[in-house]
Structures are given as C-alpha cells and as structure tokens.
C-alpha positions as CSV (number, residue, x, y, z in Angstrom):
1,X,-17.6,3.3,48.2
2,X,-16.9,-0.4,46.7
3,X,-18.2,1.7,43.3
4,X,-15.3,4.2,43.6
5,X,-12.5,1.4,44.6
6,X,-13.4,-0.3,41.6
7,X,-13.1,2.7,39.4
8,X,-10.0,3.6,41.4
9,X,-8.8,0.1,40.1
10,X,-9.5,0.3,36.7
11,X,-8.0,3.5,36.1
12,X,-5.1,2.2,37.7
13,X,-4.5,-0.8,35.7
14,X,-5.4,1.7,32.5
15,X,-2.7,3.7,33.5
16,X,-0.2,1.1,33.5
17,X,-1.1,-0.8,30.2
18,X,2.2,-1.3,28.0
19,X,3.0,1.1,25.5
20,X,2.2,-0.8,22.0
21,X,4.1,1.3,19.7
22,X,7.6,2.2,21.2
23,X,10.6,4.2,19.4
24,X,14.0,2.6,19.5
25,X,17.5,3.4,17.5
26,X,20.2,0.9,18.2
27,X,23.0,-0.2,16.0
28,X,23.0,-4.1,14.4
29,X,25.6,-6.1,12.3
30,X,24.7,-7.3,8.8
31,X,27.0,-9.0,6.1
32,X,29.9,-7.9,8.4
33,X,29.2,-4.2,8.6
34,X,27.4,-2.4,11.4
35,X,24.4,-0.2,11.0
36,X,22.5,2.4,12.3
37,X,19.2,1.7,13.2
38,X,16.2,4.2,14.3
39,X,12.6,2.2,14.3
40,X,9.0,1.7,15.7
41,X,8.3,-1.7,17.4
42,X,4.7,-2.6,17.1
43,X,2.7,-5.3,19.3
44,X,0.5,-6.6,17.1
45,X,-1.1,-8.3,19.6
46,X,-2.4,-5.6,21.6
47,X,-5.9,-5.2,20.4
48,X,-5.8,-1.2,20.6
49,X,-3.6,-1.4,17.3
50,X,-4.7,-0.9,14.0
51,X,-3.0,-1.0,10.9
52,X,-3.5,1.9,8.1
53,X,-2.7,2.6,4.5
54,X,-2.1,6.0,4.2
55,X,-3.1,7.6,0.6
56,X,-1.4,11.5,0.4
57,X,-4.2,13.6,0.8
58,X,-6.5,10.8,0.4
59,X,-6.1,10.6,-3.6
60,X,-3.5,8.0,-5.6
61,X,-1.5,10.0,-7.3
62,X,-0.5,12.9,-5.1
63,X,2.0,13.3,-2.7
64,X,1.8,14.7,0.8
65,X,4.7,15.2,3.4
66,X,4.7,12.2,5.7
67,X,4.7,13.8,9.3
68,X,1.1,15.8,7.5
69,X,-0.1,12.9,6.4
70,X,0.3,11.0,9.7
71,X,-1.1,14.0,11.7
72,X,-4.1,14.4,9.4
73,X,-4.9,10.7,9.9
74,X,-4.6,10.2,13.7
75,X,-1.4,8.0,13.4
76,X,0.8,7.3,16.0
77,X,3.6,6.2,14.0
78,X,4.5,6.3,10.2
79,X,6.6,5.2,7.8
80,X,6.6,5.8,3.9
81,X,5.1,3.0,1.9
82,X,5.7,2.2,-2.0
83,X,7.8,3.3,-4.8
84,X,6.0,6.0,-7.2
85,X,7.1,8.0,-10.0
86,X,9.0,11.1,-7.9
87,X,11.2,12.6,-10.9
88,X,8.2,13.4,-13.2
89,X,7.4,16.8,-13.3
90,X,3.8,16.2,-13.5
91,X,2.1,17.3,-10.6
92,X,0.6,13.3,-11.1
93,X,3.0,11.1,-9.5
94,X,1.5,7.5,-10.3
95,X,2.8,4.7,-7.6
96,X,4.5,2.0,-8.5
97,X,3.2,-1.1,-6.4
98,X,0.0,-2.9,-5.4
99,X,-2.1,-0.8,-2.1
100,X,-4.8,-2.3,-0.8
101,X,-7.5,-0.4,1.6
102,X,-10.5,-1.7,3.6
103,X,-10.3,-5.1,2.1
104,X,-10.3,-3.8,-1.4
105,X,-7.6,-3.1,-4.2
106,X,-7.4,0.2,-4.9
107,X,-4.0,0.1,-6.9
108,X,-2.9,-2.5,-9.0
109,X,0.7,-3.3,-10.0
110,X,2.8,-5.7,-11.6
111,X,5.6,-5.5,-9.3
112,X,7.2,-6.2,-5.9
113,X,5.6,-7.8,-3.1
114,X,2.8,-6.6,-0.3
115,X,2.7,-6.0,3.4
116,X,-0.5,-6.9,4.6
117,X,-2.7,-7.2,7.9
118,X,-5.9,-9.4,8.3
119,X,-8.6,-8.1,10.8
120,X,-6.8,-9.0,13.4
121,X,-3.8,-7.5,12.2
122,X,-2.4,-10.6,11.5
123,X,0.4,-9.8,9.4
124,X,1.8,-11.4,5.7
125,X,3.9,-10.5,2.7
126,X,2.9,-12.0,-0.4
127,X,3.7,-11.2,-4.0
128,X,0.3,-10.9,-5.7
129,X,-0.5,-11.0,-9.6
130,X,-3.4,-8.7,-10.6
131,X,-5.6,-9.0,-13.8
132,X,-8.5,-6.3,-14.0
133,X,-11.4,-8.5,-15.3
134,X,-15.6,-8.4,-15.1
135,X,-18.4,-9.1,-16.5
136,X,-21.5,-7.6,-18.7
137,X,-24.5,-8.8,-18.9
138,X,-27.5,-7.5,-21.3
139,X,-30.6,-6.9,-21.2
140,X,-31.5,-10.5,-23.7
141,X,-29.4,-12.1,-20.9
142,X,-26.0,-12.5,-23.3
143,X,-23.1,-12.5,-20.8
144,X,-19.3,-11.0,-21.6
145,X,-16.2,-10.5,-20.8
146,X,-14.7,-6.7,-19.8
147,X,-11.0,-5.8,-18.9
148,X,-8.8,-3.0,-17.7
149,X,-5.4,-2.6,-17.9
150,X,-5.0,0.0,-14.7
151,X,-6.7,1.3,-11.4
152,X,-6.3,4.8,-10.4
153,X,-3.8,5.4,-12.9
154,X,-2.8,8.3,-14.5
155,X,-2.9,6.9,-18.5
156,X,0.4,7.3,-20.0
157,X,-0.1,5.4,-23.2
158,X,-2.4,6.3,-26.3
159,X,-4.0,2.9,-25.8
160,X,-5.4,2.2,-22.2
161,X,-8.3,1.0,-20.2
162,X,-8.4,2.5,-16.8
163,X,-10.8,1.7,-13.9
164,X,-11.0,4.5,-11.6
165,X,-12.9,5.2,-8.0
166,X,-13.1,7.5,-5.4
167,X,-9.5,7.2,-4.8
168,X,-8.5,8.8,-7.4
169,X,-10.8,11.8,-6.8
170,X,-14.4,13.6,-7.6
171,X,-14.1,13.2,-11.2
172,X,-12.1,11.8,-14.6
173,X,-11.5,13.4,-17.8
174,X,-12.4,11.5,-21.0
175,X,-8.6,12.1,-21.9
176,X,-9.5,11.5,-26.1
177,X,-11.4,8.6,-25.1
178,X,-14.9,7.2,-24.0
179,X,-15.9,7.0,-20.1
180,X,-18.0,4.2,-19.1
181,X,-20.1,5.3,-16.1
182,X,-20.9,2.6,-13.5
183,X,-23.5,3.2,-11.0
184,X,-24.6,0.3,-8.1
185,X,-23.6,-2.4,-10.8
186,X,-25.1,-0.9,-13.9
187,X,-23.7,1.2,-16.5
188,X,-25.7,4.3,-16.5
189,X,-23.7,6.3,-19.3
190,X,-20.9,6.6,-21.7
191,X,-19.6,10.3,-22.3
192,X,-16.5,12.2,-23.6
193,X,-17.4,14.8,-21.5
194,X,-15.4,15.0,-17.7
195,X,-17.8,12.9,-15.0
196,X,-18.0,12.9,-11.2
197,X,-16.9,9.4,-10.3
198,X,-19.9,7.9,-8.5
199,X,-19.5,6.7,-5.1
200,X,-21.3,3.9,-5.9
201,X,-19.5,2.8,-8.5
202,X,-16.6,3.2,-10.8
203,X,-15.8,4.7,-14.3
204,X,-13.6,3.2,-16.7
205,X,-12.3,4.9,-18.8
206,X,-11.3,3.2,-22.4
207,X,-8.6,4.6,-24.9
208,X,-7.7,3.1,-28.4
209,X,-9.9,-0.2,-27.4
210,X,-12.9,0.3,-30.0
211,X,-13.7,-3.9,-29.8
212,X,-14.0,-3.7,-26.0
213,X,-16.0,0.0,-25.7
214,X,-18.4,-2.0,-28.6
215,X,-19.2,-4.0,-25.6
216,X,-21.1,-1.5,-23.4
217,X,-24.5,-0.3,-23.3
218,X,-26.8,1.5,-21.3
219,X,-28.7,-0.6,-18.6
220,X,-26.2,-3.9,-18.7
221,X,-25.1,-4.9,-15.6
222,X,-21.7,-4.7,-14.6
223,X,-19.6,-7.4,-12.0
224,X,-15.9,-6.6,-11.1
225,X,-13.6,-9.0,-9.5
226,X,-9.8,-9.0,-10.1
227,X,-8.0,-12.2,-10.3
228,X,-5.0,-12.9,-8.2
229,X,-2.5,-15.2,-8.6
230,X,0.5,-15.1,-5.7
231,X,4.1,-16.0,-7.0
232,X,6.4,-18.0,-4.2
233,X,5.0,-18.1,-0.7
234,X,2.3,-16.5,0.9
235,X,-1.2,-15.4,0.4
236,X,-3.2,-12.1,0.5
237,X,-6.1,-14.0,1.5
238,X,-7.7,-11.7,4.2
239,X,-5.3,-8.6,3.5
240,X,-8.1,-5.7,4.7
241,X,-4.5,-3.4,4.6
242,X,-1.7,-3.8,2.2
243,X,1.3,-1.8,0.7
244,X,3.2,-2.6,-2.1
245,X,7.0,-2.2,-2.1
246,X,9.8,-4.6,-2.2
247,X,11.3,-6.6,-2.8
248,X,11.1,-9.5,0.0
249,X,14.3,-9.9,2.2
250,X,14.0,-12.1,4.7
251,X,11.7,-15.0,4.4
252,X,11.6,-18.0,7.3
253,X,13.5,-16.4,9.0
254,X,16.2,-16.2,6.6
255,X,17.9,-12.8,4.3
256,X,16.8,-13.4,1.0
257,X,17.5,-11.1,-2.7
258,X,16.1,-12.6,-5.6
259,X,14.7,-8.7,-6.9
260,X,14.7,-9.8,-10.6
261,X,12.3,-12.5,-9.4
262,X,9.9,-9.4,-8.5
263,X,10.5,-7.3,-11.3
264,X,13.1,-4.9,-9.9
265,X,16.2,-4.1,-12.5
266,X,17.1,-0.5,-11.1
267,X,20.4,-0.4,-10.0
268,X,19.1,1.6,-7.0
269,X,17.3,-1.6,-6.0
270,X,20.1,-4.0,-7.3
271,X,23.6,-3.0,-5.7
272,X,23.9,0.6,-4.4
273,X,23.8,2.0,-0.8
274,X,21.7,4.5,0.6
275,X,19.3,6.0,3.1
276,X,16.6,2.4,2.7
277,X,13.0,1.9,4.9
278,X,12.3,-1.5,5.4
279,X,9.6,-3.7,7.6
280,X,9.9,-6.6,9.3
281,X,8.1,-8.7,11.8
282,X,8.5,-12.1,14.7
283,X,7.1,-14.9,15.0
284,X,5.3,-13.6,18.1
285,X,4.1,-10.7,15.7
286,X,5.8,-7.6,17.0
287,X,6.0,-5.6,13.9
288,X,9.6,-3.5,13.4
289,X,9.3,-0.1,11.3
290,X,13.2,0.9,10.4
291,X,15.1,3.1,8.6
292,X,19.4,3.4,8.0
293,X,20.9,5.8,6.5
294,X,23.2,3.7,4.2
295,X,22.5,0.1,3.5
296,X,22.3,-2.0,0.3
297,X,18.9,-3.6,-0.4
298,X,20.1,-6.9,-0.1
299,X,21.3,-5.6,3.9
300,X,17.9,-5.5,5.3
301,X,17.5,-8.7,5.4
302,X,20.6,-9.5,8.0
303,X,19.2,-6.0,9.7
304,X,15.9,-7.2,10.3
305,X,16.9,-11.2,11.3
306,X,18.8,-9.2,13.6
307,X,16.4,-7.6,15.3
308,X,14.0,-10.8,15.9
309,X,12.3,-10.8,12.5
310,X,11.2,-13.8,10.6
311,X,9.7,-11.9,7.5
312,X,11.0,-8.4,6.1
313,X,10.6,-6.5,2.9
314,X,12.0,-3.5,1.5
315,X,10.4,-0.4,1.4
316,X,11.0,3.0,-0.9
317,X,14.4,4.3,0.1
318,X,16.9,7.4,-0.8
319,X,14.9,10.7,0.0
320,X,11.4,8.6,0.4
321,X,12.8,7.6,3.7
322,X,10.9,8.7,6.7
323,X,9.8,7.6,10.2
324,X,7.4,9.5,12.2
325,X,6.6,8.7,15.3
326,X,4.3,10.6,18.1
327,X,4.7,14.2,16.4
328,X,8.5,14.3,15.0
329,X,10.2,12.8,13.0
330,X,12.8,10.0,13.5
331,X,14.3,9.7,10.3
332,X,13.0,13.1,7.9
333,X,12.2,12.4,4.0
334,X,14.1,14.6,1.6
335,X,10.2,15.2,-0.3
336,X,6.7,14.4,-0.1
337,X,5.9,11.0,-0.5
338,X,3.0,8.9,-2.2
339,X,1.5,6.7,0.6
340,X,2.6,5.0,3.7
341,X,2.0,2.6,6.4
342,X,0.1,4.5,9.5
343,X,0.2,2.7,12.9
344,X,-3.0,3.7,15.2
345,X,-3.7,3.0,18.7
346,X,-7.5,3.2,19.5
C-alpha cells in the first residue's frame, strides 16, 4: 500500500510539472510603433530542455520545410535559423552563417553573429571569426601547415579548398580538382575520382591550390583545429549548439544596430520592413522565439527588451520566417528553409 501512495504521488506531481515551452502572441511597442508578436517562451532552466540545430534533411546545403523538419527531429518547437542562398536555382542552396553541432563546427562563415547553448543550455551570442587550419606531419617527422578556405560548401570559385564531412553527405565529387581522403587522422588517398566521405574522417577537397595539394602524401598524419577569434563581446567557449544569423540587436540589455560591423550591406538587412524571426533571451534564461510580420531589423531590438530580453539577434526574415510549435505552425514560411533552431523536451 505505502508502495502505491508513493507512486500515486509521483505521478501526481509529474502531472503537474510546468509546461517548459509555451506559445504566446501578444502585441509590444518599439521605436514608437506597435507590433505584432506570435512566439515560443523557453525555460532554459528546466532540465528536460534541450537545444538543437536542425540541418534540412540532415545535409548543409539542402532545404526542407520547417514544420517537416521539426516533425522528423522530435521538436517541440521551431523556428528557422540562418540566412542561405534561396534565389539560386541550383538545387544547392549554400547557407550563409556559422552552425555549430555536437560541440563541433560544421559550417563556417565570415559573417553575422551565433546563438549558442553550452551543456547546460546556457545560452550566448558571440560573433566568431573562423580560419580553417591543420597540420601534416610525414613520415621523416617534418611537420606543416594545411588550410581550407570552406566547410560543407558547395565551391563556387575555380580556385577553392573545401573541407567536407558527413554533413554534407555520403560522398564528394573531385569537381576538376584533387580529393584528399582523411581517414582516423591519416590521409589514406588522393583521387579525381568521386569518394564516400569517411565517417571517420574528412575529405578536402583542393582546386587551383597546386603549392598546398604538393603538400600531401599517403600515410602523413593529419590534425584539424580551426582558429577562432570573437569580435565585440562574448565567447563561443562551450557552444555544443550554435546558429549563425544576425546581426546582434540587443546587447546588456539594450537595442543595438551596428550590421556593417557584422558584415551585413543588404538593404533587406539595413532599412526595409518585413515579415523578420528574431531570438532573444533574460537574464533568468527564459529563451523567447518570435516572429512579426513587418518590422525593420533595427526593431527587434526594442521588441525583444520589451518582452524581458537582455540579449537578441536577428534571425533570416521575409518568406524564411516560420514558427512551429507542437504540430502547426504559428507563423508559416513562404519556402523551405536551410536549418533552424529545434527546441526539445526529453
């Protein structure tokens, strides 16, 4: 009997356990206009979260609806992530900022800013640097330098040197250049011909650079670790989750817009209103997912201080912007989209 209570007990207080992902819509006031609002409010906090970069059909460079993509996944709740190159007609739609997955880089940009979430889903934005750099060492022991310009990339320039994983898919073309095959930290080949991409390893894949390819041979080992520099405030140290978008709009607690200082120049970005994602989160780390149908960039930042935030960053807009949460859609994207943040309760 005292058995029973106690699981009568347990299930009761189970039952009763807050919510920690809840929809919301409500309307705010930003650089004296009023706005819209539908979002997700997170509670980081609660250790049944989990924080998740979403990849479209689990390869960078493809696209994927976002209510599929969350479905497929296990998510909760889900909002589109990064810019990425949505007018090409190639069915190859490169993204346009830094993602980070399980701790590791998987896409590497030179613009914008990151969201990212520690272990504990402790959360940051930072506005990381990446160079693509390892070393080779021979068999006499000689040491050197190695370099890539890209990860998961599709090349777009006669001249490249690409480093690609699993993440971009089961194999990689030679594209008119040389692969260098990487297998647990040693290169095992270098072939024109199209290559499974070892899941221990990497290829990279080297265009126009005879000096560097020179450098390769059978049997040397092979060490990758990209450098990262952080511009402004904050620090990726940690990240095990991070998505690339921008730029940053509220910092400390107060809107910021300094795009140009993150690489942006579209005029998209720079002045005009329309449908915009953003993210946002408190001090107390309650993490805010929005979308508005028509805001400038530079009005997320009084939108999110609004709601409580401290930090905020922008995230892709016009038809990119989607919310998904618990089976439908909040806000529904005009396409497919590239990636996206997934929210997951265990």
């Amino acid at each position: 009997m005292r058995m029973l209570l106690l699981i009568s007990a347990f299930l009761a207080v189970a039952g009763t356990a807050a919510d920690p992902v809840t929809a919301f819509s409500t309307s705010v006031t930003a650089n004296g206009a009023a706005f819209a609002v539908s979002g997700v409010k997170v509670n980081l906090g609660d250790p049944r979260v989990a924080l998740r970069v979403g990849i479209a059909r689990d390869l960078v460079g493809h696209t994927e609806a976002l209510g599929a993509l969350a479905k497929r996944a296990g998510a909760v709740a889900a909002i589109n992530g990064s810019f990425f190159d949505a007018y090409t007609r190639d069915a190859l739609k490169n993204p346009d900022m830094s993602l980070i997955s399980n701790g590791q880089l998987i896409f590497k940009s030179n613009i914008g800013s990151v969201l990212g979430f520690g272990a504990d889903n402790r959360p940051a934005i930072f506005t990381p640097r990446y160079r693509l750099v390892g070393t080779l060492t021979h068999a006499n022991g000689r040491a050197e330098s190695w370099f890539a310009y890209w990860m998961n990339r599709k090349p777009t320039a006669a001249t490249s040197v690409t480093l690609f994983t699993r993440h971009w898919g089961p194999t990689i073309d030679a594209a008119g250049g040389t692969l260098v095959v990487v297998r647990e930290g040693v290169v095992a080949d270098l072939t024109a011909a199209t290559t499974a991409i070892p899941a221990d390893g990497f290829i990279i894949q080297v265009r126009g650079e005879a000096g560097l390819l020179r450098r390769f041979q059978v049997g040397d080992r092979v060490a990758f670790a990209p450098e990262t520099t952080y511009l402004g405030a904050g620090s990726g140290e940690g990240v095990r989750e991070g998505l690339g978008a921008g730029p940053r709009v509220l910092m400390a607690g107060k809107p910021i817009f300094n795009p140009s200082s993150e690489g942006f120049s579209d005029p998209k970005i720079l002045e005009r209103a329309g449908a915009r994602s953003a993210a946002g989160y408190t001090a107390d780390r309650l993490l805010y997912l929005i979308t508005v149908k028509s805001a400038r960039v530079r009005d997320l930042g009084g939108i999110l201080q609004a709601l409580g935030c401290v930090e905020g960053m922008n995230l892709d807009g016009g038809a990119s912007s989607g919310l998904w949460y618990r089976g439908q859609y909040l806000t529904a994207p005009g396409r497919d989209i590239s990636n996206a943040l997934l929210v997951m309760v265990k």
